[in-house]
N, CA, C and O of each residue as an XYZ file, in Angstrom:
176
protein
N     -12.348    -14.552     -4.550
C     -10.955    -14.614     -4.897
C     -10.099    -14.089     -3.749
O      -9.079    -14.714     -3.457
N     -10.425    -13.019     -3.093
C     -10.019    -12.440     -2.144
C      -9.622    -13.220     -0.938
O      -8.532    -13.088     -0.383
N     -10.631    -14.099     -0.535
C     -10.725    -14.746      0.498
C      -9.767    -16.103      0.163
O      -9.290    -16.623      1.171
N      -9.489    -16.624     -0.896
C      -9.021    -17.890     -1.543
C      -7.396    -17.185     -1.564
O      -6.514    -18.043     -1.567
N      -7.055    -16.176     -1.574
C      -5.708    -15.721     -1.705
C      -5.024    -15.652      0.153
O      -4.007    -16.142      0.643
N      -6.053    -14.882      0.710
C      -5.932    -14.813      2.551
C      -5.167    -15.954      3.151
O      -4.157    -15.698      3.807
N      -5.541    -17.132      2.992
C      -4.814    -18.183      3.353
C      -3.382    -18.278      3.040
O      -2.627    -18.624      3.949
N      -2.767    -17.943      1.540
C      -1.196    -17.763      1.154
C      -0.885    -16.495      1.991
O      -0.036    -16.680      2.863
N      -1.355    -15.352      1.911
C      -0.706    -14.418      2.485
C      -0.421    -14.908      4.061
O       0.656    -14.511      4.506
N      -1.132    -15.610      4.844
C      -1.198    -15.997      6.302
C      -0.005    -16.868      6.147
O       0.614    -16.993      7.204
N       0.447    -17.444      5.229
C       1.564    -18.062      5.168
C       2.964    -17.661      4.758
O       4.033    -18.243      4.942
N       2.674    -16.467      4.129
C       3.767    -16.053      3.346
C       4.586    -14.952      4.397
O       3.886    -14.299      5.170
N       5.745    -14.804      4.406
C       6.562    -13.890      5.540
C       6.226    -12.964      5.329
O       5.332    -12.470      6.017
N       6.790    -12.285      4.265
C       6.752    -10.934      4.095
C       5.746    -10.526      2.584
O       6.148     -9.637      1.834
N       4.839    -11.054      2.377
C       4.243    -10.390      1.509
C       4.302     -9.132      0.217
O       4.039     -7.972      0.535
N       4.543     -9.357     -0.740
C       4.563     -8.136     -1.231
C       3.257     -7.639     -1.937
O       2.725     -8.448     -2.697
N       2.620     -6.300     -1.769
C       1.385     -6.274     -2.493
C       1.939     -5.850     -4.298
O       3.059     -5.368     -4.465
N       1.066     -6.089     -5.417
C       1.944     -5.856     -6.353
C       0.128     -5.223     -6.771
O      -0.859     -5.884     -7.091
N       0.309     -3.553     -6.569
C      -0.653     -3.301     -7.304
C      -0.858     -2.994     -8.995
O       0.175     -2.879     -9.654
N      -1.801     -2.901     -9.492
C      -2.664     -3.099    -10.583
C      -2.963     -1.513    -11.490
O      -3.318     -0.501    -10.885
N      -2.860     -1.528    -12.205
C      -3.722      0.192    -12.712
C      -4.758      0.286    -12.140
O      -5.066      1.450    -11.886
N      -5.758     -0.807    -11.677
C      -6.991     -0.217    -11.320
C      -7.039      0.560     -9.789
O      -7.929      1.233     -9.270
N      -5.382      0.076     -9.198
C      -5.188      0.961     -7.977
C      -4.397      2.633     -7.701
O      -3.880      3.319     -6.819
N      -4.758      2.640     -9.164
C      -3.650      4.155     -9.167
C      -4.325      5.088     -8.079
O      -3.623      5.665     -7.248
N      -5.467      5.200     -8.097
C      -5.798      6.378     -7.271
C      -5.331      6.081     -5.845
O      -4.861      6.981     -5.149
N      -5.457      4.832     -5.409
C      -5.334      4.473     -4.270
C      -3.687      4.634     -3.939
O      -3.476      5.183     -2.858
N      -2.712      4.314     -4.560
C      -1.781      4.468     -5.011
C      -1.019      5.434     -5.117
O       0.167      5.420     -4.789
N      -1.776      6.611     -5.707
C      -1.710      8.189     -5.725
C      -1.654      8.899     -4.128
O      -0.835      9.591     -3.523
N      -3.115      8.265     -3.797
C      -3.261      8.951     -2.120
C      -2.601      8.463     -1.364
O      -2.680      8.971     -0.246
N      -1.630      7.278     -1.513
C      -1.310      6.786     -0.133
C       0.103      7.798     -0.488
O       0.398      8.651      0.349
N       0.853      7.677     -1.610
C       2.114      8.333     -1.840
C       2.086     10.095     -1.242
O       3.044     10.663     -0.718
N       0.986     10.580     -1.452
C       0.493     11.806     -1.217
C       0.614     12.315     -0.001
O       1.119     13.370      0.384
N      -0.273     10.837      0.957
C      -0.322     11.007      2.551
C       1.251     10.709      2.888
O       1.663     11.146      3.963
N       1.751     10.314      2.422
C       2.931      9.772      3.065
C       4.094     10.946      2.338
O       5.116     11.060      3.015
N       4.062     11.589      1.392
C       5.095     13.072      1.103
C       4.298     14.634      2.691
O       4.843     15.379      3.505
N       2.459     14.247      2.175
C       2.483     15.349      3.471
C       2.996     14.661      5.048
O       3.396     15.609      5.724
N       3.085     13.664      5.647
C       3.510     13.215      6.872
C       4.999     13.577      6.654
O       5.532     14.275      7.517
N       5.521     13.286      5.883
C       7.456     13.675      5.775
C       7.504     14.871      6.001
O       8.257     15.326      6.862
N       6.629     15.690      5.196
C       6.822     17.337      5.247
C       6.258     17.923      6.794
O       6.773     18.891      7.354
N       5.369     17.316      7.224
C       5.088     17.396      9.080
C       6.296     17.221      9.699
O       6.753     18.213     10.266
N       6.722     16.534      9.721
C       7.728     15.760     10.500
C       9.072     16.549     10.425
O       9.693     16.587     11.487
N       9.593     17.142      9.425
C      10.478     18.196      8.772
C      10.426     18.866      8.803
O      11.494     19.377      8.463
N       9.321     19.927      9.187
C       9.167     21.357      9.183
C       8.452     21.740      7.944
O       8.144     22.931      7.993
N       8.037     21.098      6.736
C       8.512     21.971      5.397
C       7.325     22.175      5.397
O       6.821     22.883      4.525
């Protein structure tokens, strides 16, 4: 399925990913990594 979708995205401009519940964790950590990089960047 993965591979059968690759071809639209290669076509599509801007892509949006529209994740799923089964990506919460993934979802969780990226929001996580990306509040500690702000707080680097800021001092906090």
């Amino acid at each position: 399925m993965i591979e059968a979708q690759q071809p639209i995205l290669n076509l599509t401009r801007s892509p949006t990913v529209m994740p799923t519940v089964h990506d919460r964790g993934v979802t969780i950590f990226n929001k996580i990594v990306e509040k500690l990089s702000e707080d680097e960047l800021t001092g906090k």
